[in-house]
N, C-alpha and C positions, 0 to 999 in steps of 0.2 A: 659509753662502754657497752661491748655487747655483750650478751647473756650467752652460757653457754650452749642454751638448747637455739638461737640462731646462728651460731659459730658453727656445732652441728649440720644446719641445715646449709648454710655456706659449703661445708665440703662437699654434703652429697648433692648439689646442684653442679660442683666444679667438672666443665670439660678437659680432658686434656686432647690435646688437637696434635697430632704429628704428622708431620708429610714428609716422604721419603721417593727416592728416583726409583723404588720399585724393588729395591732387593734388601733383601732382611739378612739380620745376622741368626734369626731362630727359626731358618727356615727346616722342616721335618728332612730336607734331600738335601745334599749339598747342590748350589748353582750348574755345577757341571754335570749333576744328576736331573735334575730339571730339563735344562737345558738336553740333554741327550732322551731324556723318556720323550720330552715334544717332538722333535725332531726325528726318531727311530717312529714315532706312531705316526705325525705324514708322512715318511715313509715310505710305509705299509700299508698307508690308505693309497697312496700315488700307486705301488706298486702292483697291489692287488688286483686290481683294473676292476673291484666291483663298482666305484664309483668313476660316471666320467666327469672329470673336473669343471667338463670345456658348457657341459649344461646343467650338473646338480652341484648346489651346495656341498663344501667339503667340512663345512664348521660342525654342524651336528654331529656328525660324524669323529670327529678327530676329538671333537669335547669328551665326549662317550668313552672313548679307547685311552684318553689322558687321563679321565676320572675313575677307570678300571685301573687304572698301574701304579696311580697314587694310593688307591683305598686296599691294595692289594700290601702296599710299603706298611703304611699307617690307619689303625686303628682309631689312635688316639684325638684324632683330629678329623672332624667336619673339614671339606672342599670344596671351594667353588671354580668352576673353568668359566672365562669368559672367552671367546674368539672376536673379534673385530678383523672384516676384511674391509680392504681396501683395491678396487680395481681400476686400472688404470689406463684399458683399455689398449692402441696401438697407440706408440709413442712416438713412431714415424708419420702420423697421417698428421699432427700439426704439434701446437704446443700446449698439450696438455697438460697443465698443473696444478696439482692437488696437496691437500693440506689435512692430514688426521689427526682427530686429540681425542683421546678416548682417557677420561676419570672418573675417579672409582674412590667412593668414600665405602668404610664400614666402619661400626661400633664395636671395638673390638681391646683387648689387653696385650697392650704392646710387648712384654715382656713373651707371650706366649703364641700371639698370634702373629701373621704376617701378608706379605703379596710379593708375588713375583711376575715381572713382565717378561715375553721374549715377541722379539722381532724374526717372522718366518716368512723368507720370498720363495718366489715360486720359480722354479725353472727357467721361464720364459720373461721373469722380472716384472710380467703384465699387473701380477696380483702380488699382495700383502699382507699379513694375518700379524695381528698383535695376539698373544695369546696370556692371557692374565690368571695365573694360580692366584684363589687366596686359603688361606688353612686356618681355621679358626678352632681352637683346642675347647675337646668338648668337656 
């Protein structure tokens, strides 16, 4: 029979574990808002020509301007951006095939916090950006 003070220490040991395809029901934007802040900030980074794609880095950049629009929406919540590119170089000179997994664990209250992934190509289809929201309520 256990005592109540290791019954106690049973719960506060207990993990809950959840794994989800990336989209939350408490996300702070709706998906389609998401979805459009990423998308309207490359863009803007593509269009402004202060970055050239073809030799800098566009991730730092586009992090920066995603986590400006988010923190601008919500207060209430800590953010994190992640970018993961994928390039794939010409896909005419042979048979080049590639494979990306990008996972992302956090400690977080499922009820309040979340992640959201989006898949962003590039014009020319050469490159790939997985762009990972997560919002953790502060």
């Amino acid at each position: 029979m256990k005592t109540k003070q290791s019954q106690e220490a049973n719960k506060k040991m207990s993990l809950e574990v959840e794994i989800k395809d990336g989209k939350s029901e408490n996300s702070p934007l709706p998906e389609e808002k998401l979805v459009s802040l990423i998308q309207e900030s490359y863009d803007s980074l593509r269009d402004s020509h202060e970055i050239d794609s073809s030799t800098e880095p566009i991730s730092n950049p586009l992090i920066k301007l995603v986590l400006e629009k988010l923190e601008r929406h919500s207060s209430l919540y800590k953010y994190i951006v992640s970018v993961t590119t994928l390039d794939v170089g010409d896909l005419n000179e042979g048979a080049n095939d590639f494979s990306l997994r990008n996972d992302t664990g956090a400690s977080w209250q499922s009820k309040r916090d979340g992640i959201f992934n989006y898949k962003l190509e590039s014009q020319n289809n050469n490159t790939c950006y997985l762009i990972t929201i997560l919002w953790l309520h502060k």
